[in-house]
N, C-alpha and C positions, 0 to 999 in steps of 0.2 A: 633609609627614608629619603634623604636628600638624592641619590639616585631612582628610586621609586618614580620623583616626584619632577626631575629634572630638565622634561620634557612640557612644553609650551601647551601638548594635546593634556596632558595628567594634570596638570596645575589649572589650565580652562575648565575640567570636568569637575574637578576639587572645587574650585573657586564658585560653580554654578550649583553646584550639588548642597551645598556649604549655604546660599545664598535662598534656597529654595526649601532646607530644611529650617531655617533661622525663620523664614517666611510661614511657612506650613504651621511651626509651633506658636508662634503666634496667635497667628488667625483662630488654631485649633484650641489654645488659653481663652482664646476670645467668646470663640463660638460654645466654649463648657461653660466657662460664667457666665453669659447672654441665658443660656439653655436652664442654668439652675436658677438664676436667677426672675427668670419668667413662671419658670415652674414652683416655685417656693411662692411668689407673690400670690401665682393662682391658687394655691393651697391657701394661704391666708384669706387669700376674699371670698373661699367658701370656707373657711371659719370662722369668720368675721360674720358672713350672712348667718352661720347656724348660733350666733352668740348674740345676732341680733334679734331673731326668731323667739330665742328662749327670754331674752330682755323684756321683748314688747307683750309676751305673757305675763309675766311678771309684773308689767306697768300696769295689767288689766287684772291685778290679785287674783290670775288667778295661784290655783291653793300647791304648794311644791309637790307633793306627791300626784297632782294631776300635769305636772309641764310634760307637756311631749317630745319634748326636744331629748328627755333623759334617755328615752325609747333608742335612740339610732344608734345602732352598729358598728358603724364605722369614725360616730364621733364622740369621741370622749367630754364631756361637760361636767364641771364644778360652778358651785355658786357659792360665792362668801361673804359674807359680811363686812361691814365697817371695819370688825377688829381680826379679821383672817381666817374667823370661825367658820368650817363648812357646815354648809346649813342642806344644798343636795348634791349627788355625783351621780354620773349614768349608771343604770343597776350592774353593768357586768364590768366595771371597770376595777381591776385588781392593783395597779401603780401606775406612778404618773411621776413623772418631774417634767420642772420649768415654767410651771406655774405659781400663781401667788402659796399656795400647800399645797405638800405631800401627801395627806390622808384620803383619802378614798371611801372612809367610809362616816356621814354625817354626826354631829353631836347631837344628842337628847336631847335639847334644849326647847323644841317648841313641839305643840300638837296642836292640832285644829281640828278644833270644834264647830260646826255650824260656820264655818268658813273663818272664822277667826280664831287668831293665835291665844293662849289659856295667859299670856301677860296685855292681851290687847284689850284693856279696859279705860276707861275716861281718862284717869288718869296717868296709864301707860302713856296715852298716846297725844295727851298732852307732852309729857313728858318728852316724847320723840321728836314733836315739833318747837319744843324751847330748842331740842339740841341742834335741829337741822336749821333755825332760825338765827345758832350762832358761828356758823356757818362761813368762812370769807365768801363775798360774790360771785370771785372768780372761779370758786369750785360749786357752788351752788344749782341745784336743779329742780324744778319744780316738780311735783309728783305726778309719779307716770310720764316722767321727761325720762329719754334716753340719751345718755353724752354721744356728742356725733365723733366720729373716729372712734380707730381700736388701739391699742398699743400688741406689741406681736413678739415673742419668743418660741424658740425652738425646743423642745424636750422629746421625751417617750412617755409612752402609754402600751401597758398593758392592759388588755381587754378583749377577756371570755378563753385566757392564756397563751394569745398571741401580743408581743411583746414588737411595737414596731418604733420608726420615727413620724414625729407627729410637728405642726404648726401648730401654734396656740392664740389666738385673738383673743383680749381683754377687755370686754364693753360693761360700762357702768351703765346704773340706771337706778332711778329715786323712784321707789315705791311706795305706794299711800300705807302701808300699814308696815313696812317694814327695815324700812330706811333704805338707808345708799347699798348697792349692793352691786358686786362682780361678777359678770357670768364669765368666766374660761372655757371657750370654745374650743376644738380642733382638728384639725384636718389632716388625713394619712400624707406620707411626703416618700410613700413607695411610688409612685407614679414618674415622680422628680429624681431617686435614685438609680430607676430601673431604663428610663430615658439616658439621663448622664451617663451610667453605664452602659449603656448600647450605644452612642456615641465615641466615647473615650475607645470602648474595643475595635469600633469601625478607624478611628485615627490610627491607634496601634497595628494594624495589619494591614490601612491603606497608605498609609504614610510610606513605610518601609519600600511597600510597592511602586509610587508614586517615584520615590528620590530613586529608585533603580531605574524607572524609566528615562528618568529627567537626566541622570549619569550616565545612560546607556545611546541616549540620543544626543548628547553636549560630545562626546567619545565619538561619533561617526561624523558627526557636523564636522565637529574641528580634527578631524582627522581628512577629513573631504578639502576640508577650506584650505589647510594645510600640505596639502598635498601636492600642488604645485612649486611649493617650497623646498619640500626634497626632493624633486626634481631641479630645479637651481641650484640647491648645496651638488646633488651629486655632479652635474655638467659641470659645476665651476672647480670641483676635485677633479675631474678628469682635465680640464683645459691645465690646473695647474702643474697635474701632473705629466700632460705628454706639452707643455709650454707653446702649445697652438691657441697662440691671440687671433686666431681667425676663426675659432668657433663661437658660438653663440647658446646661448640658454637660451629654453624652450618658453615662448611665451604665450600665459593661460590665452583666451579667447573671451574673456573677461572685462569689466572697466573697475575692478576692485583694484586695494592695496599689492597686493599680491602680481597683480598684471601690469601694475607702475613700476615694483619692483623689480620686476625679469625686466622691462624695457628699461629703466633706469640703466641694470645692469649692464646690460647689451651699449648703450650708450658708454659706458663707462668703459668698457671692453673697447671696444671701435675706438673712443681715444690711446689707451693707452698701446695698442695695435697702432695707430700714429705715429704716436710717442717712442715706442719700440723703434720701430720702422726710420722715425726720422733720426734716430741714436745711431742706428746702424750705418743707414746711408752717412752719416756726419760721419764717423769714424771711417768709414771708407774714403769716403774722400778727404780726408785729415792725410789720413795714411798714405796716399795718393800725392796728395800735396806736398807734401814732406818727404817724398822718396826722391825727387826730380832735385831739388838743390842736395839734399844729404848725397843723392849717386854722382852730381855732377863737382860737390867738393872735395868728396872723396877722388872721384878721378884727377882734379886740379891737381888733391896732396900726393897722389900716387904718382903720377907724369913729373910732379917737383923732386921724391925722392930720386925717381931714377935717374932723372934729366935735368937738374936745378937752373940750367939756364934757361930749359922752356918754361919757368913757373910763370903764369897768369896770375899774380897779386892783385890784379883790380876786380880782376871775374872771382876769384876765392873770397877777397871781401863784400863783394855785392851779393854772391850767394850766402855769406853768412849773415849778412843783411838780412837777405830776404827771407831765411831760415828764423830769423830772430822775431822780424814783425808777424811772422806766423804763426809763431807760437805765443806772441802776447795777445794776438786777434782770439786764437785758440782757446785761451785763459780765460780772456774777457768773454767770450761767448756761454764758457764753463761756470762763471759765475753770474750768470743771468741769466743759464738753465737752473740754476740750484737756488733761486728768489733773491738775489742780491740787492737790498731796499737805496735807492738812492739818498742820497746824505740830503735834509731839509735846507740848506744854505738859500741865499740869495744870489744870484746870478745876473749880471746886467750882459743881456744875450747882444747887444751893440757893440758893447767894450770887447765881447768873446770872438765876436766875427769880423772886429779892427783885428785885433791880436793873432786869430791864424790869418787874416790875408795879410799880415803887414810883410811875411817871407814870401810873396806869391806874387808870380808876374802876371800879367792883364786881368787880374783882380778889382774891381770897382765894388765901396759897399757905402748903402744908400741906409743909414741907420737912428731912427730915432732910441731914445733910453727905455729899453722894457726890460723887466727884470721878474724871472720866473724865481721858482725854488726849485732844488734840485745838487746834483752832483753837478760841480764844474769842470772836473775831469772827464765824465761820460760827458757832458753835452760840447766839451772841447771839442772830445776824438767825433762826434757825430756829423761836426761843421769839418773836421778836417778830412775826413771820409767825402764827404761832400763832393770840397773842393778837390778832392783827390781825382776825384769821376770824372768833375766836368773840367779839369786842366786834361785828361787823356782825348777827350771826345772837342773841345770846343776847338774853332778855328783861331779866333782873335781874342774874344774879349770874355768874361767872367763877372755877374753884376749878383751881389750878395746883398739884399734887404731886409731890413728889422722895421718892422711894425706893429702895433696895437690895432687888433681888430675884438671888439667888444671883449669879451673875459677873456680872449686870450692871445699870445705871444705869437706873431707868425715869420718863419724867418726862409725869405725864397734863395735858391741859390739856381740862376738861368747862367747857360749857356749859349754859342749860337755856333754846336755842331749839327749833326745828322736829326739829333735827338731822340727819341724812341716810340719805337712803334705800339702803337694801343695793345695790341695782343703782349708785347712783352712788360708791360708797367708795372705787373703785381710780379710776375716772373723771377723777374729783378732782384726783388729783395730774397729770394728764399737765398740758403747757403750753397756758395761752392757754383753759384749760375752763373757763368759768362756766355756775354751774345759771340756772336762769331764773327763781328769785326776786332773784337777785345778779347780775342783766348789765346794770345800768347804770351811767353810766360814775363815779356821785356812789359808788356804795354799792358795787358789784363789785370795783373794781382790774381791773387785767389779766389777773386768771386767772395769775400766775404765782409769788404767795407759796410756796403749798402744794407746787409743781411743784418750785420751790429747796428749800424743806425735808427733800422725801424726798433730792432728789439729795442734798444735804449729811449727810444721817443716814447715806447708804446709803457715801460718802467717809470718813464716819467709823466704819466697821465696823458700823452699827446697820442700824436700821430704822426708817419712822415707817405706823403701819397710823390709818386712823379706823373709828370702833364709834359702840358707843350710851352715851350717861351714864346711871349710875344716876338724873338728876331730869329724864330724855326726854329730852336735846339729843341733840349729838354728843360725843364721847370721842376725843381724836388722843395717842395711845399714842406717845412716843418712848422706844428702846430702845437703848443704848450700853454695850458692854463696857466695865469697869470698868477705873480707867487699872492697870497692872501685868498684864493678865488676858494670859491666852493668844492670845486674838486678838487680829490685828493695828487699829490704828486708823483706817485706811485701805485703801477696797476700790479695783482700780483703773479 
């Protein structure tokens, strides 16, 4: 079942199918009790009309074997008394329930003579009107009054040996010569079964039909809608599997979710084809970088063993210098590809940029007290990287400033060499870049100070851009939200 059902098109069709049957039985509950309901009522109010018929005879005495209401075929009538006696019933009525009696056929009890009952004498009918005078008011009715409303139950009635369901209306009525008296009326409720059931069959065979369509159309919708999708699953199985980040999944022609998702995709692809890309290149030129001192101190140890007088100790330690800062630059770079968060500390960026120029000659720093948050080791090596650049390039002098400029920390470090040309500014920072007055291996570095600085600014919610100095070199601008400030200290 859980296989069956595992699929996003099967569970929409279930889900719709499911939703439209819950819906259907409803309505279709609704629309039978509305239906029987209307129809039983209408049964009643023409049994009520033929109970009031026989009533309003009654109120005008006339004599029971003349009511005509007994005559109809189709509706069963009882009349009873005060104390439940049947006094008449329709002539071909053979059984009845659900009325005030079961009997069907009248008691002996009265004949009429000359239009009057054989007990209807002076004193009978005095008699009748002490009783109806003691009477409470609230039931009370004047003679030949018919009580307004009916009261209505359900039974059978056989009559003439058809045996059906019937409505039955109960109207009172005070007669001059005979008292309070009941007429049970009622109405056939084949009309009301034979509807409902023609209904109820119509639901039964259109329903079933109905929820096949609605399942059969939710299944191509969402299989249509969906279609686009397996198309993306399959392209991104295939990139995964022949590892060409340079393909792309197919995207709908659309402005659905579906067409956000293939271009999302693609997006996210094109990065990570970046990301590859710029992995790769790093590692090349890592490898690169590190073959030039590893072959040249290898050759140093090699020319030592054979020849120990010609040994170069100062070139062997300088290259394993240089071997050494490369692979901590390496490191540090490794751990700010991999989201390395800087430490929250507080930082006084004046006291930071006294401290590394205090080893530096034509160093000048112009410093008021601003103090970010942040790692003080990253934003050490980011000023010493710096000043690294601009003691290679500057003629004379070196002028390092700290400032508060609105929420944030600005810390310049100018120059007054060549300084850099507009087209190389952004250049600059990528890894492994040197211009071509600085690509050799005594005067350049590795092309990767400036590369760690922006990363590091940009970990620390800032920025690091280069310009021009006001005495012509170059200008490298670092810019950090101030510690407390709204932005965070760390981008990720």
């Amino acid at each position: 079942m859980s296989r069956l059902f595992g699929s996003v098109r099967s569970r929409a069709t279930l889900g719709a199918t499911l939703v439209v049957a819950v819906a259907l039985v409803a309505a279709g509950t609704a629309l039978l009790l509305s239906l029987r309901a209307n129809l039983t009522g209408e049964a009643g109010t023409r049994a009520e009309r033929s109970a009031q018929a026989v009533a309003s005879e009654l109120a005008a005495r006339t004599p029971l074997g003349k009511l005509s209401g007994l005559d109809a075929e189709d509706t069963p009538v009882q009349i009873v008394d005060e104390d439940g006696v049947l006094l008449a019933a329709s002539e071909d009525l053979e059984r009845i329930s659900g009325t005030g009696t079961s009997e069907v056929t009248p008691a002996p009890t009265r004949s009429e003579e000359d239009g009057r009952d054989d007990r209807d004498g002076p004193d009978h009918r005095d008699d009748d009107r002490d009783d109806r005078d003691d009477r409470d008011d609230d039931e009370s009715l004047e003679p030949g009054e018919i009580a307004q409303g009916a009261s209505y139950t359900n039974g059978t009635a056989t009559v003439d040996g058809d045996t059906e369901d019937y409505r039955f209306a109960a109207v009172e009525v005070e007669t001059p010569d005979r008292g309070r008296l009941t007429v049970h009326a009622g109405a056939p409720l084949a009309a009301e079964h034979s509807a409902v059931g023609t209904a109820l069959t119509a639901m039964l065979i259109g329903f079933p039909l109905l929820l096949g369509v609605v399942a059969g159309v939710t299944w191509l919708v969402t299989g249509r809608a969906l279609r686009p999708v397996e198309g993306i699953r399959r392209e991104m199985a295939a990139i995964t599997a022949s590892e060409d980040l340079r393909r792309r999944v197919p995207e709908p022609a659309t402005h659905d979710e579906v067409a956000r998702l293939a271009r999302t995709t693609n997006a996210t692809l094109a990065a990570l084809e970046t990301s590859v890309e710029r992995q790769r290149r790093f590692v090349a030129d890592a490898s690169h970088e590190l073959r030039s001192p590893i072959a040249s101190l290898r050759t140093q140890l090699e020319v030592a063993a054979a020849h120990p007088e010609l040994l170069d100790l100062d070139g062997a330690v300088e290259d394993t210098v240089r071997l050494q800062n490369l692979a901590a630059d390496l490191l540090l770079l490794a751990r700010l590809d991999a989201g390395e968060r800087p430490a929250g500390t507080r930082v006084d960026l004046a006291a930071l940029a006294r401290e590394e120029a205090a080893e530096r000659r034509r160093v000048t720093v112009e410093a008021e007290p601003v103090e970010v948050s942040g790692s003080r080791g990253q934003l050490g090596r980011v000023l010493a990287n710096l000043l690294d650049n601009a003691e290679r390039h500057a003629r004379e002098r070196i002028t390092v400033t700290v400032r508060r400029e609105g929420g944030e920390a600005v810390v310049g470090v100018a120059d007054d060499g060549e300084g850099v040309a507009e087209a190389d500014r952004e250049r600059i920072f990528e890894r492994f870049v040197r211009l071509d007055a600085a690509r050799s291996r005594d005067d350049g570095g590795a092309g990767l100070g400036l590369a760690i600085a922006r990363d590091v600014a940009v970990r620390h919610g800032g920025t690091l851009t280069a310009g021009a100095a006001p005495a012509g070199g170059a200008l490298f601008e670092l810019r950090l939200p101030l510690a407390g400030s709204d932005r965070g200290t760390a981008r990720p």
